[in-house]
C-alpha positions in Angstrom: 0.0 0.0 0.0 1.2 3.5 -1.2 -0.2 6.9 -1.2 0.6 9.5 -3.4 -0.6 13.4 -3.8 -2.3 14.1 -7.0 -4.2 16.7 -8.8 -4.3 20.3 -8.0 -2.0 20.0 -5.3 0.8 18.9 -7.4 -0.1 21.6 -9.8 -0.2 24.4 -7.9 3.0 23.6 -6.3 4.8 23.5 -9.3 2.7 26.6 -10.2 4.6 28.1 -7.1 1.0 28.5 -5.7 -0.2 28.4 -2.0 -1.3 24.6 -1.7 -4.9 24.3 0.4 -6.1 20.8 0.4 -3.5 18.0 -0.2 -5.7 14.5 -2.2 -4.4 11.3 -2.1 -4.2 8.3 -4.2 -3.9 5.0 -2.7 -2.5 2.2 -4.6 -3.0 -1.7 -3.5 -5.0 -1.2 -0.9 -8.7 -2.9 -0.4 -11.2 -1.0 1.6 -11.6 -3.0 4.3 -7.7 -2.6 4.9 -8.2 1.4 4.9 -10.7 1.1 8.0 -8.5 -1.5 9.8 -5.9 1.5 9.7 -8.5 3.7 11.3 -9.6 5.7 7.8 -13.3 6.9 7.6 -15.4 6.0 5.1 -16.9 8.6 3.2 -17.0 8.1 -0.2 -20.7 7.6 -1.6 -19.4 6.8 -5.5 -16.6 5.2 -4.8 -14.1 4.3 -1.7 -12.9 7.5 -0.4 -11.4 7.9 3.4 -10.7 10.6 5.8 -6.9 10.6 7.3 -7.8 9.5 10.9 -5.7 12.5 12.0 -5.0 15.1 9.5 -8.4 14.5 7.9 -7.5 14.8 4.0 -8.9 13.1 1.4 -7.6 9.4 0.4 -9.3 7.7 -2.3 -8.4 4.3 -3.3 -7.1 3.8 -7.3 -9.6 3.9 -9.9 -10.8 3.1 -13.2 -14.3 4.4 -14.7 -16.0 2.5 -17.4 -19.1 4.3 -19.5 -23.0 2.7 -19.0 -25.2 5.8 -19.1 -25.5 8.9 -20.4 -24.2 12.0 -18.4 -21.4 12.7 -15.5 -23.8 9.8 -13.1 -22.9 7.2 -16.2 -20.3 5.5 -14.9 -19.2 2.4 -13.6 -16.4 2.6 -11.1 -13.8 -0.1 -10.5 -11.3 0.5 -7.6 -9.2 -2.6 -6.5 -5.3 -3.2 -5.5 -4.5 -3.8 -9.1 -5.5 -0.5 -10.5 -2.2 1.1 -10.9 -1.0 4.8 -10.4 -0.8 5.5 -13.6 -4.6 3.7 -14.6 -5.9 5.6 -12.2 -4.0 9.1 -13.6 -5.4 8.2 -17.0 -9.3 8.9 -16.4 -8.4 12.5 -14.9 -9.7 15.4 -16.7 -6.5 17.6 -18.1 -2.7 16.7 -18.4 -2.2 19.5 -15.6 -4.3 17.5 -13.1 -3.1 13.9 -13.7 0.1 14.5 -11.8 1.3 13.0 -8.8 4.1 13.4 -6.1 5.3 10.2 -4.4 6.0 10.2 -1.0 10.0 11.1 -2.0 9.2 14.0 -3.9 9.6 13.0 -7.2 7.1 13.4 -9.8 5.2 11.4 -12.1 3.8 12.8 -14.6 2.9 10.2 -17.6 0.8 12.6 -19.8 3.0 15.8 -19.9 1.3 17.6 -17.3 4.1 19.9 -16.5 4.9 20.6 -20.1 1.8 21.8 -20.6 2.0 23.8 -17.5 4.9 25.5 -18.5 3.1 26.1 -21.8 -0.1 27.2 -20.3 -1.8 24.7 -22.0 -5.2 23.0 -21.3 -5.2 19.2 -22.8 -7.3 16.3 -22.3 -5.4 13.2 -21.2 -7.4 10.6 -23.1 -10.6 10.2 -25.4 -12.2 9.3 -22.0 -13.2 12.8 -21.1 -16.1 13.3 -23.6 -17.8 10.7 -21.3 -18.5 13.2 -18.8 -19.9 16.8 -20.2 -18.9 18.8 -16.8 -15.1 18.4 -18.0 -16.2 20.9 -20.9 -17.5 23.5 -17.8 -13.9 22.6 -15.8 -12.2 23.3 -19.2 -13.4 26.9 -19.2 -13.5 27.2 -15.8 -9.5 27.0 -15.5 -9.0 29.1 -18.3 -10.8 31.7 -16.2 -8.2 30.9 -13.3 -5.1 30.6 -15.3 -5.3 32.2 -18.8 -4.3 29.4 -20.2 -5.5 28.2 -24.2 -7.6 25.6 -24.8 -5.3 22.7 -26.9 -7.0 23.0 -30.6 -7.8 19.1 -30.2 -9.1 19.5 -26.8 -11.2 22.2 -27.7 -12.6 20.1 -30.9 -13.1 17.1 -29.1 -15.5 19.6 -26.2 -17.3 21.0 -29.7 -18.0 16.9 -30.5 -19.2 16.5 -27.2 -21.6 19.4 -27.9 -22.6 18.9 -31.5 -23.6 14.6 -30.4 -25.8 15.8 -27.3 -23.6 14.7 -24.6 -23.4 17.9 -23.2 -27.6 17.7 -22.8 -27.4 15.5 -19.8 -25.4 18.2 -17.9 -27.3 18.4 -14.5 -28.4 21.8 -13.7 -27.3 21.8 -9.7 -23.7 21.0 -11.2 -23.7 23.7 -14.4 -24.2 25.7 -11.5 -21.8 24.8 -9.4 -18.6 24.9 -12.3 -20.3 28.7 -13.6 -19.9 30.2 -10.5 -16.6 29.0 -9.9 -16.0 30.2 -13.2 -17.6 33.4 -11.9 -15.4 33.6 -9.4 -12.3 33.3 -11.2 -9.8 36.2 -12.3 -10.3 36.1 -15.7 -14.7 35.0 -15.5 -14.6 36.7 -19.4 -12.4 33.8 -20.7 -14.9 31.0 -19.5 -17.2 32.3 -21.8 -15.0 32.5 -24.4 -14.3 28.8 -24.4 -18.1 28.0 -23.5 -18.7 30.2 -27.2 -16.0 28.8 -29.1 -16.8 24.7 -28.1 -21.2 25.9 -28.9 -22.0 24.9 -25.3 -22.8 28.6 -24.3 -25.6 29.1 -26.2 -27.5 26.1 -25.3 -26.9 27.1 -21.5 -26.9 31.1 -21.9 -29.1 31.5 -24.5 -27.7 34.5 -25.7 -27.4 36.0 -22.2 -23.7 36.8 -22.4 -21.3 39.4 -20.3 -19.5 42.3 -22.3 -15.8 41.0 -21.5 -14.4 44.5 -21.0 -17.1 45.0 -18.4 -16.9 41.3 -16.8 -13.2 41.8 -16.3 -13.7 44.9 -14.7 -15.9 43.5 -11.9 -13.1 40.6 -11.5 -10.9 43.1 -11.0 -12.6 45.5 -8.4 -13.3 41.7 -6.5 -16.7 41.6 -7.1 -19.1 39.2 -5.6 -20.8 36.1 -8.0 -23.9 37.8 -7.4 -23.0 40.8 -8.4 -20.7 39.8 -11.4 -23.7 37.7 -12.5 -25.8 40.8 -12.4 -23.2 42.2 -14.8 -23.8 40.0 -17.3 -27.8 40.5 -17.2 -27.7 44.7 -17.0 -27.8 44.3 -20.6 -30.7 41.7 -21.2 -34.3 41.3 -20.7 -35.5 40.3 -17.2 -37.6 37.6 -19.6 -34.1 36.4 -20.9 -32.6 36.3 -17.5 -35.4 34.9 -15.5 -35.2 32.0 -18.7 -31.3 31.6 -17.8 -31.8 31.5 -13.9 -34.3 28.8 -14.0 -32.3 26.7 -16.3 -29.2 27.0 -14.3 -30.7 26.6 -11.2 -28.9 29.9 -9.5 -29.6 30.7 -6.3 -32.0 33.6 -5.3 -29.6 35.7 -4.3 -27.8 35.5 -7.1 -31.4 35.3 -9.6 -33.2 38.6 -7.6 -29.9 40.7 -7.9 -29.7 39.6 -11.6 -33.0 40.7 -12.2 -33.2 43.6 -9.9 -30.5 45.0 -12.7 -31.7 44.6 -15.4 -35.6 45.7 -14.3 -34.2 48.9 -13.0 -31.4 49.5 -15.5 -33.2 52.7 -17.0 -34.2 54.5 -14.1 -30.5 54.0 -12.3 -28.9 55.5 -15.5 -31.5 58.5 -14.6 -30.2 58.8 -11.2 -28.5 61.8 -11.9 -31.1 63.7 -13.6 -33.9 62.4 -11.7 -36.1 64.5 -9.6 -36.8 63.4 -5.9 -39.9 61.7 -6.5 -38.7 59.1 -8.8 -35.4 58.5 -6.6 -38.0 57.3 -3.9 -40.1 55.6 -6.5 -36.6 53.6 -6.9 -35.8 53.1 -4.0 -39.0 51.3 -3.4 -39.5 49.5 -5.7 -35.6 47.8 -5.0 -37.1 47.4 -1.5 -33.9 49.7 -0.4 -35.6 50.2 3.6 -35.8 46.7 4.0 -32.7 45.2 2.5 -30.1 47.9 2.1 -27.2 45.2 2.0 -29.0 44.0 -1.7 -29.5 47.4 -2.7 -25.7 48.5 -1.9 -24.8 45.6 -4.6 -27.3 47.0 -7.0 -25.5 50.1 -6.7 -21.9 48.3 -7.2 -23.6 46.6 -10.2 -24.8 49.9 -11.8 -21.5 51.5 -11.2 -19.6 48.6 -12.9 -21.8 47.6 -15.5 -22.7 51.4 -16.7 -19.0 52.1 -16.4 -18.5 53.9 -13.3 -22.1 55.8 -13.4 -22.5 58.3 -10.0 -24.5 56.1 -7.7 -23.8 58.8 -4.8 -27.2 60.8 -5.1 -29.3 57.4 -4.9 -27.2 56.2 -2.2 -27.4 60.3 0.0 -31.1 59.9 -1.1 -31.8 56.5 0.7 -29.8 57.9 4.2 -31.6 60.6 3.9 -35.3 58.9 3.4 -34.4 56.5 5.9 -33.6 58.9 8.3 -37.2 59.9 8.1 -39.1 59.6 11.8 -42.2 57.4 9.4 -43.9 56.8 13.1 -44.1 60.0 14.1 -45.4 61.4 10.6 -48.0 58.4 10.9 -49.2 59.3 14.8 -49.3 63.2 13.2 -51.5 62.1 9.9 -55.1 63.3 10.0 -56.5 59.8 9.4 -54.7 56.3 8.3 -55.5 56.9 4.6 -53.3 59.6 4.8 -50.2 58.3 6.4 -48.7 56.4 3.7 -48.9 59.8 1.4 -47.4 61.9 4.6 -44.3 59.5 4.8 -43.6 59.2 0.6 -44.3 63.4 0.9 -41.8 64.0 3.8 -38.7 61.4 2.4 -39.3 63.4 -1.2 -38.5 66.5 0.8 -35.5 65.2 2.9 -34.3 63.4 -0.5 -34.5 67.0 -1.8 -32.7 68.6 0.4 -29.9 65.7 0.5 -29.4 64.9 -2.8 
């Protein structure tokens, strides 16, 4: 029985990059052996074990045969005779299917650190069109590295897409790869490879970022939410609301996208807009009861309509907040006149604010 590190950790250490989880491979070990050492089941797909004291991941060496359509559609075979190298060959990319013996030295069978140095994104084997996410962790490490998609690579991801492989991608995980994507330094060049290999239009539907504009949020360290909400300023809250539902986002991340792009028009009015219709905004993005949402509508605004002035709408919600509304409502005549009394006396103090 041996274990060695493999995947990202051996990546990012040759990448000279901070290492946070360390997985392991174990070769000719059976389960029942990895318990008798005191390892913790956890795997639910295949035999994975918590480290009784540091707790990382080690999964015994595997193989993966096809029998359904879909990342779900495979069988898994993991036994002592699986070798290091078997088990490297399902793997993704050539830049995860290293590994790092317990010596130090490296294996790397498939030119993983060749590619590396190149900045280079290619599949190991023809076994990664079996499983469509590898198309969304394709783009999604292009947005964390820069690096270019391999020309076969990226033909073998527009096969995948053009013989309806890529149609059993399950929503929850689509999801899950986009906003990492999100989330990466460079979001705009996941959507460049999701374009270029056909699989953006049959999840985006023509909901797409303006790169120049997507970058920009990556760069001022933008939330997902709000670099989501980027991408739908642009679009119809039809269009979004379509793209939400079929990416299963969260709703925080759907009712800031939408927020956006219902109110796009009236925040580009901001500055022009009389006090009337900055509380008329500021209600209807339910601004007094959720300020923290309305503060990333702003950042959206200010990103997306390339730096527009949010500072009037922002002095204009202080100042209508800071509104006493129970003592104009104990002051109103009769309760049909209260909620007029309170819109009347935040236009005034909006007025004189902003």
């Amino acid at each position: 029985m041996k274990a060695y590190v493999v995947g990202g950790a051996v990546r990012d250490e040759l990448l000279g990059l901070p290492v946070q989880d360390r997985d392991y491979v174990v070769i000719g070990a059976t389960p029942e052996e990895m318990v008798r050492q005191g390892f913790k089941p956890v795997g639910r797909d295949f035999p994975v074990f918590l480290h009784p004291q540091t707790h990382e991941e080690y999964a015994l060496a595997r193989t993966e045969r096809k029998s359904g359509r879909g990342y779900r559609g495979f069988t898994v075979y993991a036994a002592p005779d699986v070798t290091l190298e078997d088990d490297l060959r399902r793997r993704d990319l050539t830049i995860n299917a290293m590994a790092k013996a317990p010596d130090g030295t490296l294996i790397d069978p498939f030119g993983g650190k060749e590619d590396l140095q190149a900045g280079v994104l290619r599949h190991v084997s023809e076994a990664f069109a079996e499983d469509p996410v590898r198309i969304l962790r394709v783009a999604r490490f292009a947005a964390r590295f820069g690096f270019r998609v391999a020309a076969e690579t990226l033909e073998l991801m527009r096969q995948m897409v053009r013989s309806g492989e890529a149609d059993f991608l399950v929503p929850e995980r689509v999801w899950q790869e986009v906003s990492r994507g999100l989330a990466e330094p460079q979001p705009e060049r996941m959507f460049e490879i999701l374009e270029a290999c056909g699989l953006a239009e049959k999840l985006f539907d023509g909901v797409k970022p303006v790169p120049q504009i997507l970058a920009l949020a990556a760069k001022a360290n933008a939330t997902v939410p709000v670099r989501f909400a980027v991408i739908a300023w642009p679009h119809t809250e039809g269009e979004v609301e379509s793209v939400c539902e079929r990416l299963k986002a969260p709703n925080e991340v759907r009712e800031l996208a939408l927020l956006a792009c219902r109110n796009r028009l009236a925040l580009r009015a901001v500055p022009l807009a009389t006090p009337a219709a900055l509380l008329e905004l500021l209600k209807r993005t339910d601004a007094f009861r959720r300020p923290e949402r309305f503060a990333q509508l702003c950042e959206v605004a200010r990103l997306a309509a390339l730096n527009l002035d949010t500072g009037r709408l922002e002095r204009a919600l202080a100042a209508a907040a800071a509104v006493d509304a129970g003592a104009v409502a104990a002051a109103a005549p009769a309760p049909a006149d209260i909620s007029r009394l309170i819109d009347e006396a935040r236009s005034r103090a909006i007025g004189q604010a902003a």
